[in-house]
N, C-alpha and C positions, 0 to 999 in steps of 0.2 A: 440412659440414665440422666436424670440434671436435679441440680443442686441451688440450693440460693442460701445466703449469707443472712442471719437476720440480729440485729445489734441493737442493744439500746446504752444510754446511756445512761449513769449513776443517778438519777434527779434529788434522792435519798440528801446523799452527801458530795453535792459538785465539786468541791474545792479538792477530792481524790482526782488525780489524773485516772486516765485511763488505764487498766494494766492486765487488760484480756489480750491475747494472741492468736492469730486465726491461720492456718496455711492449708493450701491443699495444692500434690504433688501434678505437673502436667505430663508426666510423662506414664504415671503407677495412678491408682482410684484410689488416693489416698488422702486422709483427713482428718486433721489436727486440730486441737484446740490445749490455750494454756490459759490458765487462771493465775495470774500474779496476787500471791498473798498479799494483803494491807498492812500496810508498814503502821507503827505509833509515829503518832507527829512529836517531833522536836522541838527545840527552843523555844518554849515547849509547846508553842501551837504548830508551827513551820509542817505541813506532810513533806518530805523529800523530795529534791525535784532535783535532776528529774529522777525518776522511781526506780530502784534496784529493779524490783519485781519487776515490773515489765520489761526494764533488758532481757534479765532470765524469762519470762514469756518469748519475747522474741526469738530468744539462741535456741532456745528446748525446739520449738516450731519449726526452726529451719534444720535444725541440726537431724530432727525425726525424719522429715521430708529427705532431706539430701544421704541418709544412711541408707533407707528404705529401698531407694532407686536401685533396680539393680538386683535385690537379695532375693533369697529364698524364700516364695511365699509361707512363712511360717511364724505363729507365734513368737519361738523363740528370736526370730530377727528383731521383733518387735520391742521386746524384752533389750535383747544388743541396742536397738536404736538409742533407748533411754539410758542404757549408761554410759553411752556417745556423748549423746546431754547433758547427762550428769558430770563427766567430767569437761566440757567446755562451762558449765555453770560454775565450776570449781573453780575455773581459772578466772574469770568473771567479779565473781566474788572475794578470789584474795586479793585484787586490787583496789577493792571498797573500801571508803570511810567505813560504811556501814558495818561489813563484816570487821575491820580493826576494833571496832570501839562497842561488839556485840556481847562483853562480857558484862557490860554498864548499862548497854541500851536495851535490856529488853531479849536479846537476840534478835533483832528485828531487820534481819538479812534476806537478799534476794531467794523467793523461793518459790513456785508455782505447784497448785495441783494440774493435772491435763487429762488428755484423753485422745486417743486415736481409731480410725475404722480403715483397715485394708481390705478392697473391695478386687475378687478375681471372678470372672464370672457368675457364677449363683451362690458363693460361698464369702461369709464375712469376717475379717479376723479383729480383735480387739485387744485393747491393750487402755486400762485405767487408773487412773491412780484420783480416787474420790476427796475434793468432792468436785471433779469434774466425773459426768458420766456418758453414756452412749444407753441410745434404746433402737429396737428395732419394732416398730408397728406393721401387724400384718391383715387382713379382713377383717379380723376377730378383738382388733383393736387393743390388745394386751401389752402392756411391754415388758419384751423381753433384751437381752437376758437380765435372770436377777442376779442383782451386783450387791455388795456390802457396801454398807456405810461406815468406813472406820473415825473419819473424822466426828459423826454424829453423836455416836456411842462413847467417840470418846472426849468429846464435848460436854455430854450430859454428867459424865464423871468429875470434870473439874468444874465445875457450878455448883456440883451440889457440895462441892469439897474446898472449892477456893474462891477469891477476889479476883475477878478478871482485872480490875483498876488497880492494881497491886503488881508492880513492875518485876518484883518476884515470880507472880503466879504466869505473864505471859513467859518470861524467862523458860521458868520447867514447861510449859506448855512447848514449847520452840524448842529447845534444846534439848531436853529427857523424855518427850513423849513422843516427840515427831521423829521418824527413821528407828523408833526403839521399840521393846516391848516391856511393861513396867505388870506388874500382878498385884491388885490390890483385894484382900481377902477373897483370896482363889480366882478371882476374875482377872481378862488378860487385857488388856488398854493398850492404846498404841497407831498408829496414822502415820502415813508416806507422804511425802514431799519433795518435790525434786530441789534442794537449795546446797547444791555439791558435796555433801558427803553419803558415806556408805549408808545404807540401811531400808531405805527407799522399796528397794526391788522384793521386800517381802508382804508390802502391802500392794501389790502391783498387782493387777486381778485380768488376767489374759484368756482367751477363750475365743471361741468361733459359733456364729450360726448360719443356718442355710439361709437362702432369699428365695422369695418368691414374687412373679412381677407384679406391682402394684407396692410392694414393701416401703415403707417409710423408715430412713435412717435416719437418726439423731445423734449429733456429735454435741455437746454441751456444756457450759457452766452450770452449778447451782443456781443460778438466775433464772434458768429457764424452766425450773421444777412447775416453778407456780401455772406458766402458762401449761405446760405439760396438762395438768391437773384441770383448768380450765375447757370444760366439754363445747 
């Protein structure tokens, strides 16, 4: 099997630090990725430096990796690894300016989507939390498997319904809709994030597929949809 690393950087908006996270296990076929949420810039232009998010990118990454080692190849490990994560992101975070002063700022606290692939033999295990995702390409060029979009769905909800520039509406976006489930006229809203508290583990989308040789794995940010898309 081989693998390669492919990275771009932000050109959009450079003045973002970095705050994707990349790890892969050398001893287990295992393979990590973390997307550090964007924080709102402060005083009032200032982005934080250095970046919550990307700390919690980095601890989620290693913490997946170094739990993994070892365990029963199963979903459910996989599931355990992230709320290893989740609570070293916990501890992380209550040392923060950021998370002290989250009830004024926004909620605008270290917090990552990711995504993981444990590879044993001809069998692939997964573990997502969107909008990082995983695909597998086989002859037939399809990607599989299908995954939900919760942050998309539930994205589209608060646009048609709020002021993203409205320090309120990121607020309930962060704090009441991420790790929660909110019903608005019988519809259910709601997105996982790993930024230390409970609630994460019900938008966590775990599953397995077979492999076959020639298979193309993809472990990913939403960055990389576009080229996905690109034939």
């Amino acid at each position: 099997m081989k693998h390669v690393l492919y990275h771009e950087n932000n050109l959009k908006h450079p003045y973002i630090p970095q705050e994707d996270s990349y790890l892969h296990s050398t001893k287990e076929c295992v393979y990590v990725v973390a997307d550090g949420v964007t924080h709102d810039s402060t005083d009032p232009t200032l982005y934080p430096m250095p970046s919550d998010s990307f700390e919690v990118a980095r601890i989620v990454c290693s913490e997946v990796i170094k739990y993994l080692e070892g365990k029963e190849f199963t979903t459910a490990s996989i599931r355990s690894a992230y709320l290893e994560a989740n609570k070293k992101v916990a501890e992380y975070n209550l040392h923060s300016p950021l998370y002290a002063g989250r009830k004024s700022n926004g909620f605008t606290i270290g917090a990552v989507a990711t995504s993981v692939v444990w590879i044993k033999d001809n069998k692939l295990l997964y573990g997502v939390l969107d909008d990082c995702f995983i695909s597998v390409f086989g002859e037939d060029l399809i990607d599989q498997p299908m995954l939900k979009s919760y942050v998309e769905i539930s994205a589209k909800y608060l646009d048609g319904n709020f002021d993203w520039g409205k320090i309120e509406t990121r607020r309930h976006w962060r704090e009441d809709i991420r790790n929660h489930k909110i019903v608005v006229d019988g519809k259910e809203y709601g997105y996982g994030i790993i930024d230390g508290r409970e609630g994460f583990e019900q938008y966590l989308q775990l599953g397995e597929a077979d492999l076959n040789k020639g298979d193309l794995v993809c472990v990913y940010t939403d960055g990389f949809i576009k080229m996905l898309q690109n034939k």
